[in-house]
N, C-alpha and C positions, 0 to 999 in steps of 0.2 A: 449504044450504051446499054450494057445490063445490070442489076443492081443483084447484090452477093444474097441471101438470108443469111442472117447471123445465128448468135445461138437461140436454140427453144423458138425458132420462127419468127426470130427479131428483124425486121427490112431494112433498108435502109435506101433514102433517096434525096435526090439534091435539088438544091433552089439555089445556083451560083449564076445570079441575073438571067437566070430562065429557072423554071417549072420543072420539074422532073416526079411525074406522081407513081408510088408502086402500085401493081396490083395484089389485088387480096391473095391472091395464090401464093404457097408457101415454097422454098427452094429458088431458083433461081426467076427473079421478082423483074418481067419487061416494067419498059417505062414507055411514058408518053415524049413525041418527041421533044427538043427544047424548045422555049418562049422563051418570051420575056416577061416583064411584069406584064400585070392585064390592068393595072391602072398604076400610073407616077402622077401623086397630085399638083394642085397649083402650092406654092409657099404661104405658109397663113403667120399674117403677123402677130405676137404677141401682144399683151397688155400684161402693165404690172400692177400686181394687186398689194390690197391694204395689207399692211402686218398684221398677220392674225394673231398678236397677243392684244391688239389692238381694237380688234371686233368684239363686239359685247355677246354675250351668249344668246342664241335664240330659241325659242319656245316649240319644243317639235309638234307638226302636226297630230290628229289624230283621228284614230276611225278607218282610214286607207291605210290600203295592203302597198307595194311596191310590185306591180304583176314582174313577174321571170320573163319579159321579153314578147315580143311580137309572134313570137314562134312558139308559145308553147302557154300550158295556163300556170299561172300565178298562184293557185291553190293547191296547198296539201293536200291528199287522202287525209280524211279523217283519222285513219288509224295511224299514219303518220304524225297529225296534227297532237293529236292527243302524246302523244310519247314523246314530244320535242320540247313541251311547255314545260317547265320547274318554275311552280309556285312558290317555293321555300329558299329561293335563289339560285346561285351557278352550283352547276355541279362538280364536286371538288373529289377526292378518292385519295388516304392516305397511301404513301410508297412502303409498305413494311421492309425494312432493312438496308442496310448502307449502300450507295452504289459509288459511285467511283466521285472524287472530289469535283472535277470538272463539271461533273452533272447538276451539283449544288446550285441551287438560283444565289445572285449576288443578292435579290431582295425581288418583291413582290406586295404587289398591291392591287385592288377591286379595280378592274376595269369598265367599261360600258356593257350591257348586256339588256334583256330587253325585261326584266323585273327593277322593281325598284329599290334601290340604293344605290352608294355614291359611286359617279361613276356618269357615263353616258346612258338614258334612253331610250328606246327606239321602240315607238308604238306599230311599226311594218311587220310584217311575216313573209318570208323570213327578216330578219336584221342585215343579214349579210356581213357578219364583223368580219374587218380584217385589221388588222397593225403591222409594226415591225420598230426594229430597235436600230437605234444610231448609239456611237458614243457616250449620249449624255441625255438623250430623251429617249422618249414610247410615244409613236403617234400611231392613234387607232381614228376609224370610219366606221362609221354604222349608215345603213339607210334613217334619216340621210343628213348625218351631222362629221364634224371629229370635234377629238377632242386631243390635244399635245401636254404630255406630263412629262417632268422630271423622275430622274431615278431614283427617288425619295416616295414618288407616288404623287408631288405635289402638283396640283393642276396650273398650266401655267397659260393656256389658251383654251377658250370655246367650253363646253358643246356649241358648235357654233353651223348655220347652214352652209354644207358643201358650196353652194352654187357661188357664196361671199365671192370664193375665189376668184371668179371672174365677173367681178360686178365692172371691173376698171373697162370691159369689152362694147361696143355699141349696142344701145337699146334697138331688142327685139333679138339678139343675138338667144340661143336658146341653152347654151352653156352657163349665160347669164340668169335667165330669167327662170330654167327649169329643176327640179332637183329627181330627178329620175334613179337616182341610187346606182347601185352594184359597183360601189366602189372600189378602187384600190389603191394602197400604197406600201409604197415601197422603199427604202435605204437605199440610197448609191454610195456604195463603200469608194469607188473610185475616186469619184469626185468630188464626196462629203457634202450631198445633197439629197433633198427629198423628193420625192415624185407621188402627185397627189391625183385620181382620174377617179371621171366617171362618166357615163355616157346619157346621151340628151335625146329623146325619142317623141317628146310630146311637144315639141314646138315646132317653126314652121321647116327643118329640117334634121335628117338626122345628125348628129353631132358625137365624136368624141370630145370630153373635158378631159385636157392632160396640163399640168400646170408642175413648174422646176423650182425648186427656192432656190433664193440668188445667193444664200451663203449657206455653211451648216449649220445656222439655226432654224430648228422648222416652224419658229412660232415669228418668222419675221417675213418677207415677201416673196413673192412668187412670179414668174415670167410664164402666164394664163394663156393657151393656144385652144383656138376649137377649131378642129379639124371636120369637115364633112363628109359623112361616109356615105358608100355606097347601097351599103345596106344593114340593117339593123346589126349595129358589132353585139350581140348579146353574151354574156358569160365572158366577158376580156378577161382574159387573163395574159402579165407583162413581165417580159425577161429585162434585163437589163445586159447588154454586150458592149465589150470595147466600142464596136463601130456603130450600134445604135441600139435603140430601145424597141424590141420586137414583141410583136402584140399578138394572139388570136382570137378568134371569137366563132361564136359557132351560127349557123345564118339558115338554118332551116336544111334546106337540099345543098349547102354548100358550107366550107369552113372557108375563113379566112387568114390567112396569113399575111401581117404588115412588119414593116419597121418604121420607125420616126427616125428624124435627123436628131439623132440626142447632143451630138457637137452643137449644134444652131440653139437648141432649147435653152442648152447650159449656160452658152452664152448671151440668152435673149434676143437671138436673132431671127429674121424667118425661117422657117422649117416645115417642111413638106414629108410625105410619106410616100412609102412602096407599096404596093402587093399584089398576092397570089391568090388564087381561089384555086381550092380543093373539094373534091366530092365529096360529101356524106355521104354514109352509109344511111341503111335503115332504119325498123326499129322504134321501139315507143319516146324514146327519146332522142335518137339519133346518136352521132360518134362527136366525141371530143380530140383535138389537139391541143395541144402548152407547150410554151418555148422554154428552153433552158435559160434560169438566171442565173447569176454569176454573184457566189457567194463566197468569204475566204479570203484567206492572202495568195495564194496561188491565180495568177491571171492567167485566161485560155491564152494558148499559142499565139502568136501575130497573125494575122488575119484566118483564124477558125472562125468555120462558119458556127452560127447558131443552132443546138440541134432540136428541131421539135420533135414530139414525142406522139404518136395517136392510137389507140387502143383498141385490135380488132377482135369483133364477137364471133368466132366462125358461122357461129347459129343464125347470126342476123345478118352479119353483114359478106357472109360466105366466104371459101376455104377450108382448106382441110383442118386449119389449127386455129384455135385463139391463138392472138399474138401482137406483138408491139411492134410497129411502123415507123420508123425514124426517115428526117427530113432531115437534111442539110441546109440552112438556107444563110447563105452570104450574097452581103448588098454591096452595090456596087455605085458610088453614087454621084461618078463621074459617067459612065457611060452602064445605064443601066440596063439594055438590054440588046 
């Protein structure tokens, strides 16, 4: 098999229950031969958590940073540092002049950020915010809380600590016991649920925290899974696909490429993961991938695979071109490899 370049030295390569990695050279891109996954986990059972309009607020640490992973330092450049802090609050920038009606926000209100007023939080550096919007709520994550609002702005759960979510999980579990940050969440327009994660590195294994809510309110319970990984998943970031919830992370000398069983989550049952490992590149930080999520009323094809995306430095990570690297990766979860 050999893999096309597409336009301006775009690759492309497949994960259809085997591996297919491009090389950096531009034009027509060999591949490595096919695999299979290089690891199908054991099924890990869920636990269901408390309703989190039910959790009472908790008091954020203070003093600690949340370091950026095993692989790399946790601290700014100064000159960094300095230019990210706004003492005077969020920084906001008027639009001068009309833009199209659709663009208009239906409403807005102060979110979590790491100065004080109302809102979440977060004495860490970075914060790590992220949210996302359903129908009728806003649920944001900061290292290392959330907090769930109404579209009015009204708070209706938390700032509350991540790790709550899986307290229902057995003692010494470290999804329970740790709050390690880099969180994320996400909307499943699908299925009109939420999807709440963060990863666990300081306990006695490493762990992904991925937890479902059982209906589409995000401020009621959760079906809590921690998953053990192979190696530090740092930097997750999670697509959401028809046929499962695909994950990457970046691991030092290697990236990751997973999927979860999002059928089994959804419906609180066991569920276990896939995955690939891909090479890094070089470089002071090294190379990233990210899986496509699925946004819209438009759903991808019947069984389209997922496409991840990875971004080459010609300078660093060689080649004649900067260029974008695309992966194909469809799971297969009867007969995986």
């Amino acid at each position: 098999m050999t893999i096309r370049a597409l336009v301006y030295g775009l690759a492309t390569a497949s994960l259809f229950g085997a591996m297919v990695v491009a090389s950096p050279a531009s034009g027509s891109v060999p591949v490595a031969a096919d695999t299979g996954p290089n690891l199908i986990s054991e099924s890990v059972e869920p636990a269901l958590s408390p309703a989190l309009r039910d959790l009472p607020p908790t008091t954020q640490p203070t003093g600690a940073q949340v370091p950026e992973g095993l692989s790399g330092s946790g601290t700014l450049p100064e000159r960094d540092r300095a230019a990210s802090i706004n003492p005077t609050g969020p920084r906001q920038s008027e639009i001068v002049g009309e833009g199209p009606a659709d663009l208009v926000p239906v409403n807005s209100f102060a979110g979590g950020t790491t100065d004080s007023y109302a809102g979440q939080e977060s004495p860490f550096f970075p914060p790590d915010t992220v949210g996302d919007v359903g129908p009728n709520h806003y649920v944001q994550m900061v290292n290392v809380s959330y907090q769930i609002w109404n579209k009015t702005g009204t708070s209706l759960a938390g700032p509350t600590s991540i790790k709550a979510l899986w307290s229902g999980l057995p003692d010494g579990t470290p999804c329970k016991t740790t709050d390690d940050g880099d969180p994320i969440v996400l909307y499943d327009q699908a299925a009109d649920r939420w999807m709440l994660a963060q990863f666990s590195y300081s306990g006695a294994s490493l762990q992904m925290c991925i937890a479902y809510s059982t209906t589409p309110d995000p401020t009621g319970t959760y079906n809590a899974y921690a998953f053990d990984m192979p190696k530090f998943p740092d930097y997750e970031k999670f697509g959401i696909w028809p046929d499962g919830l695909y994950m990457s992370t970046f691991e030092g000398a290697t990236l990751g490429a997973y999927v979860f069983d999002r059928a089994a989550m959804l419906a609180g049952l066991p569920a276990n993961f896939q995955r690939f490992e891909i090479s890094a590149g070089g470089g002071p930080r090294g190379q990233r991938i990210l899986p496509a999520d699925w946004d819209g009323a438009t759903a991808p094809p019947a069984g389209a695979p997922n496409p991840f995306v990875m971004s080459v430095d010609a300078d660093v990570q060689g080649g004649a071109a900067d260029r974008l690297e695309l992966y194909n990766f469809h799971v297969d979860w009867t007969t995986p490899g």
